[in-house]
C-alpha positions, 0 to 999 in steps of 0.5 A, a space after each residue: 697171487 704173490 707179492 712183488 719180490 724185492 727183486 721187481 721192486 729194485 726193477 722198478 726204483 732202478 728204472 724210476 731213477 734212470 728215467 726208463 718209466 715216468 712216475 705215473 707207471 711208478 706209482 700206478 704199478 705200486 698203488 695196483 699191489 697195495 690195493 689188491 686184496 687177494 695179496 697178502 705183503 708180509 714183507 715190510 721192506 717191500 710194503 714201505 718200498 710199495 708205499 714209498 713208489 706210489 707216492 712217486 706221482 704226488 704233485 705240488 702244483 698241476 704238473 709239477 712233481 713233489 719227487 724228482 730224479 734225486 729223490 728216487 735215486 735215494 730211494 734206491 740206495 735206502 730200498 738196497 741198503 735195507 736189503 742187505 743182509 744185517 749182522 747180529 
């Protein structure tokens, strides 16, 4: 099976950002990939991006999340610039 591509990953932090999924999807999703043995993610923009998704459900407090709406859109806006192209 393949890897998530950048693409899906960009999906997933866009609607994590914009409200469209919760957290607990976020972080089931990306968890579900890391977790999976017969995936291998040599792309390390997406293994950080994947790891930084599953922890989107992390808790302070019962209820009360570590991560809110600011810190996906960050998220995003990293996760895209390290995808562009870099110049030599």
């Amino acid at each position: 099976m393949k890897p998530p591509t950048r693409e899906q990953i960009g999906e997933v932090l866009f609607s994590l950002a914009q409200g469209t999924i919760g957290v607990e999807e976020a972080a089931s999703w990306a968890y579900g990939w890391m977790s999976r043995e017969d995936v291998d993610i040599d792309d390390e923009v997406v293994w950080a991006a994947l790891d930084t998704l599953a922890g989107a459900d992390l808790q302070t407090a019962p209820g009360v999340y570590l991560h809110g709406r600011e810190d996906f859109e960050s998220w995003l806006v990293n996760f895209r610039r390290q995808c562009e192209p870099h110049e030599s």
